[in-house]
C-alpha positions in Angstrom: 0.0 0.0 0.0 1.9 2.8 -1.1 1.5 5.4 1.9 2.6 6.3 5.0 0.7 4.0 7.3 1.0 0.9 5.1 2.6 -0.8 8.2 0.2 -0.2 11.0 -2.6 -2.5 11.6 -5.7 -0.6 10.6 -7.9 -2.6 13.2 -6.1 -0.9 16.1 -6.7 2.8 14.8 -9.9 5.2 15.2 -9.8 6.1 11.2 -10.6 4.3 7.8 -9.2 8.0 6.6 -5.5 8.0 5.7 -5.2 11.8 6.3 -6.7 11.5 10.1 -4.3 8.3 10.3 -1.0 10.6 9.2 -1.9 12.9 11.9 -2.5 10.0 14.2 0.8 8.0 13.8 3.3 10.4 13.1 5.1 12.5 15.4 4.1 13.9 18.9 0.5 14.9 19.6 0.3 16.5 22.9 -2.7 19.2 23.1 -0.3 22.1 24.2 1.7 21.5 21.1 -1.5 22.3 19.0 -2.1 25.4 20.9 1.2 26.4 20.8 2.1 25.6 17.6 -0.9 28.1 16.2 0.9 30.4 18.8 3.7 30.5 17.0 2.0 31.1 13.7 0.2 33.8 14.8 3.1 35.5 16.3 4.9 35.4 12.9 2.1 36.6 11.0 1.2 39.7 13.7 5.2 40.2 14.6 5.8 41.3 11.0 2.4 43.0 10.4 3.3 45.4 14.1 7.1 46.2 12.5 5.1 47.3 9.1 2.1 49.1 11.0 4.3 51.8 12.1 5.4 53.2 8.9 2.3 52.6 7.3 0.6 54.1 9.8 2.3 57.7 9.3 2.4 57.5 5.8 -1.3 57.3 6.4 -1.7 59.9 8.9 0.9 62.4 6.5 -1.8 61.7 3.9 -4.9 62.8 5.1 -6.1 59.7 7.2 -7.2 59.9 10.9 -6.4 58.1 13.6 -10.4 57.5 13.8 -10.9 56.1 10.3 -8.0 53.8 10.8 -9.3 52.6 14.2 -12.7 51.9 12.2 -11.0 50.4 9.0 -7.6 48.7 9.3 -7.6 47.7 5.9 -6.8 51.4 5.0 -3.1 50.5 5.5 -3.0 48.3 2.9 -4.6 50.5 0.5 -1.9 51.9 -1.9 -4.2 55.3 -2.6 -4.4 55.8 0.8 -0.7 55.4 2.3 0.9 56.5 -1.4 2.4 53.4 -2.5 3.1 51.6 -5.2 0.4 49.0 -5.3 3.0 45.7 -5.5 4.9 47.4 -2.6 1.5 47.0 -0.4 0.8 43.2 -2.3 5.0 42.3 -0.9 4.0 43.3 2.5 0.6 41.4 2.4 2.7 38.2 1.4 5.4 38.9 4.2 2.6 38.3 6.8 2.3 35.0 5.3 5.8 33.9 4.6 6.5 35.0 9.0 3.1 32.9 9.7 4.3 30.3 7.9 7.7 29.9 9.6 6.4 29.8 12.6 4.1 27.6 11.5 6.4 24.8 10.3 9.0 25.6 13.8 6.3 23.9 15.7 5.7 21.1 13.4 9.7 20.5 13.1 10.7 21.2 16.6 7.4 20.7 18.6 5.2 17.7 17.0 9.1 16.4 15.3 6.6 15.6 12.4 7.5 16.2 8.5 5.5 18.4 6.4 4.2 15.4 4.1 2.3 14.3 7.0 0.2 17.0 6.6 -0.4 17.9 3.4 -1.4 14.0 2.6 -2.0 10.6 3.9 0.3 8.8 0.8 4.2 9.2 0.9 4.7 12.0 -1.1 2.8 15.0 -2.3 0.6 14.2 -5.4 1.7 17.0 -7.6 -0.3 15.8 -10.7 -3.4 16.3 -8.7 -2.1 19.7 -7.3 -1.7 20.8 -10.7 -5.0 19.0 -12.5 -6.9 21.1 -9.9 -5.4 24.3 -10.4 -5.9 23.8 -14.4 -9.4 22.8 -13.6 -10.8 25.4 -11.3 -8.3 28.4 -13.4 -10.6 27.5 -16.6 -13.6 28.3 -14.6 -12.6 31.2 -13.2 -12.1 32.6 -16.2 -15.2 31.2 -17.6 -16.9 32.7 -15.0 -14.7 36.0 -15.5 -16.0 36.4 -19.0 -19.8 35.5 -17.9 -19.4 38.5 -16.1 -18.1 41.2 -18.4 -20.1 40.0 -21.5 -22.8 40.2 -18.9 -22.2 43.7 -17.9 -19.3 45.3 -19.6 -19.6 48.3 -18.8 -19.1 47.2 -15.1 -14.7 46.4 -16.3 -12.5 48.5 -17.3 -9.6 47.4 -19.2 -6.5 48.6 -16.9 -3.3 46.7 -17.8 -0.3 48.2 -16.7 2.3 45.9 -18.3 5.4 46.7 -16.2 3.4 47.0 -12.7 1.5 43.5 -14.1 4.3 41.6 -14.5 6.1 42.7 -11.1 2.7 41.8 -9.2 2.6 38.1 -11.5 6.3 37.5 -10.5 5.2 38.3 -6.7 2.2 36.5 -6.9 4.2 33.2 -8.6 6.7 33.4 -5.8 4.6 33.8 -3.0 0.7 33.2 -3.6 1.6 29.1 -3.3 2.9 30.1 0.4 -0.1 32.3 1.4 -3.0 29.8 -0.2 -1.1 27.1 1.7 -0.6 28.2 5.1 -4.1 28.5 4.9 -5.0 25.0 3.6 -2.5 23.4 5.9 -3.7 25.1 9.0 -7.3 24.9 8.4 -8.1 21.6 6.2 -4.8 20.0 7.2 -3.0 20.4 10.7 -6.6 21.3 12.5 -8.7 18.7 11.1 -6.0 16.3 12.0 -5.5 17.1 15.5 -9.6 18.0 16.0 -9.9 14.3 14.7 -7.7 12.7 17.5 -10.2 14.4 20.2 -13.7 13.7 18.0 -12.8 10.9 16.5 -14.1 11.6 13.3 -13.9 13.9 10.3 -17.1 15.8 9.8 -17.0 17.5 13.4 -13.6 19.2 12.7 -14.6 19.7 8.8 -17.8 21.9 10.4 -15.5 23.9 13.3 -12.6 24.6 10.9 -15.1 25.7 8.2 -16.7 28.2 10.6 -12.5 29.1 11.7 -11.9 29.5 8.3 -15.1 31.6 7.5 -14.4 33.9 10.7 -10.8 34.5 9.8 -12.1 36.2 7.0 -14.5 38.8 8.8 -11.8 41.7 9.1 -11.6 41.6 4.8 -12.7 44.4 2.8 -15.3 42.1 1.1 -17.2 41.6 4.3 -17.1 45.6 4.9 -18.5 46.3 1.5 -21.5 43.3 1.5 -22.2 42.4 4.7 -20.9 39.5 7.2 -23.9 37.2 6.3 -23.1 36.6 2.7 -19.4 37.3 2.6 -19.5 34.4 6.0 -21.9 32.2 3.8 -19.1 32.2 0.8 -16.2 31.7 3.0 -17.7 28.8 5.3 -19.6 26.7 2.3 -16.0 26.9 0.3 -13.9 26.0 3.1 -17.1 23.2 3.6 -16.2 22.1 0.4 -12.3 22.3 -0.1 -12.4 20.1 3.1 -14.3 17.7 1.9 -12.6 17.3 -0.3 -9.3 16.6 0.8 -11.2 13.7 3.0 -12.7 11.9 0.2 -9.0 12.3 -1.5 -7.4 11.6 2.3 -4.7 14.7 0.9 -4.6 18.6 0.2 -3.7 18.2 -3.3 -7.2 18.9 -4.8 -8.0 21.9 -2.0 -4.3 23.6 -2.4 -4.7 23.3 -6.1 -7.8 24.6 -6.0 -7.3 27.6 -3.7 -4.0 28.3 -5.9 -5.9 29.4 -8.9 -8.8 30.5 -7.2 -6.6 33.4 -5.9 -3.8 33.7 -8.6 -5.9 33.6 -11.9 -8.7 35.8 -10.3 -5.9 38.3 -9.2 -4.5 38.2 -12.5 -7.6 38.9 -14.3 -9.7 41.2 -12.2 -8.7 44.0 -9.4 -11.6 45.5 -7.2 -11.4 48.2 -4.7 -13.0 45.6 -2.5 -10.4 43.0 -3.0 -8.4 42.1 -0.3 -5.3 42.1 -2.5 -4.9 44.5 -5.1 -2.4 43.9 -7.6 -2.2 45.1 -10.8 -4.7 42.8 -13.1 -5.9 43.0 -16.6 -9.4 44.2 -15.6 -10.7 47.2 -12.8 -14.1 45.7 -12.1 -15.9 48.7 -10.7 -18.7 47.0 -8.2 -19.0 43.4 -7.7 -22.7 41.4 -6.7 -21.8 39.0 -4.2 -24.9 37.1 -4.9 -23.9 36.5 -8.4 -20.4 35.5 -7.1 -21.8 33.2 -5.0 -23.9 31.5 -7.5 -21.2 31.1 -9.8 -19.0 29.6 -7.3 -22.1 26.9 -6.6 -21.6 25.8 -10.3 -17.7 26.1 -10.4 -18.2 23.7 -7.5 -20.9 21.3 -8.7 -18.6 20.9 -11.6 -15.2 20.5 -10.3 -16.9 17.8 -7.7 -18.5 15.9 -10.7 -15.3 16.0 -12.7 -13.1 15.0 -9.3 -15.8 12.4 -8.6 -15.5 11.1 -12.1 -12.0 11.1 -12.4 -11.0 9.7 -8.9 -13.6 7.1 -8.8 -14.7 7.8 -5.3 -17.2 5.7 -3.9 -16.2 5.5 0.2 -18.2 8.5 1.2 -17.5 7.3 4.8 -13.6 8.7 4.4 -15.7 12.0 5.4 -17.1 10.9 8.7 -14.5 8.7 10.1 
């Protein structure tokens, strides 16, 4: 059995799931080390974000902004109208948070759990790039699809705004360090959590449901969520981090979900930029105003799709792999 459990007797273990069974047999897992480990994440992530505040914050202040409608609206620091910066300058910083979160982040899986990074990103030996990369060709093509739906739909809502030499600095940024920000994420929430969740439930769908609602939460203090409202902006973020995690149960891996969230952030960057978007490169496209609704429904079909085709493709039958 070519994975990483093949030689421990499945009748002594909780799971059927080879994911939940790499979190299970591999390293140390102590509760503390959980809590300490996401310590340590957040630390990197907020450590470099409090060294950057500073001087964002009096660019903003030397600007025009007040120390009330910063208090209000955070996101104003990252605006490059608002603290007079080039735009990729702002996108470098937003990926530093990241690329800190994530080192502290893999410290307490090396030095805390002693566990390898393989053991959670999948349940097989080693990562399964030609799924990573048939999902990101998969979901890309309907992104765009869904891009062009759009602006045939209403073109008058996008603008064409392609900046070649501030494009291709923000592409080369977003190459280099968009795999490292969509990861962290899907590690942490449909990975690392969902393991450990899984040694205290003993099941999958219980910590697929919390991290969902994790994941959907983390999201509140977006732009998105101050231009449309928590309920529909929470609804998108919790039913797509419902579905990226089940996903990488029925596949027992985060190929599918990483491949997936790769494209979902990198093609749309590259395509569209929105003053509500929480990163703002330069793109091909200025989308004026956005309808969350219609987003939301095109994502249901993008989903529908990708599930069918996945389904298909993989020839998934053990819908169990989900609950235990």
């Amino acid at each position: 059995m070519d994975n990483i459990v093949q030689d421990t007797p499945k009748k002594e273990l909780p799971f059927n799931n080879l994911y939940l069974l790499s979190g299970l047999v591999t390293g140390n897992n102590a509760f503390w080390m959980y809590a300490f480990t996401i310590i340590l994440m957040i630390v990197g992530y907020l450590g470099f974000g409090s060294i950057l505040t500073i001087p964002l914050l009096s660019r903003a202040l030397e600007n025009g902004s007040t120390m009330t409608q910063i208090t209000e609206n955070s996101n104003m620091l990252f605006n490059s109208d608002v603290v007079k910066l080039d735009r990729n300058i702002i996108l470098f910083i937003q990926f530093g948070l990241f690329v800190f979160g994530a080192i502290g982040f893999y410290a307490g899986i090396k030095f805390l759990h002693k566990k390898t990074l393989t053991s959670v990103l999948t349940g097989f030996q080693k990562f399964r790039f030609k799924r990573f990369w048939f999902a990101f060709a998969l979901w890309g093509i309907l992104v765009s699809v869904a891009v062009a739906i759009k602006y045939f739909s209403n073109p008058g809502n996008m603008t064409f705004d392609l900046n070649m030499p501030g494009f291709l600095f923000s592409l080369l940024l977003m190459v280099i360090f968009m795999p490292i920000q969509t990861g962290i994420e899907e590690v942490i929430f449909r990975g690392y959590l969902i393991q450990g969740l899984s040694q205290i439930f003993k099941s999958g769908i219980i910590p697929l449901v919390i991290t969902s609602l994790l994941f959907g939460l983390a999201h509140m203090s977006n732009p998105e969520v101050q231009a449309y409202g928590w309920p529909i902006m929470l609804t998108y973020f919790v039913f797509f981090a419902l579905f990226m995690g089940a996903l990488t149960l029925l596949d027992e891996g985060l190929e599918l979900a990483f491949g997936i969230h790769f494209a979902n952030n990198i093609v749309s960057s590259v395509l569209v930029n929105s003053q509500d978007s929480v990163i703002k490169p330069y793109s091909v496209f200025e989308e004026k105003t956005s309808n969350p609704y219609i987003e939301i429904v095109l994502w249901f079909c993008m989903a529908l799709i990708t599930f069918g085709i996945f389904w298909k493709r993989y020839r998934w039958t053990n819908f169990k792999l989900i609950l235990k």
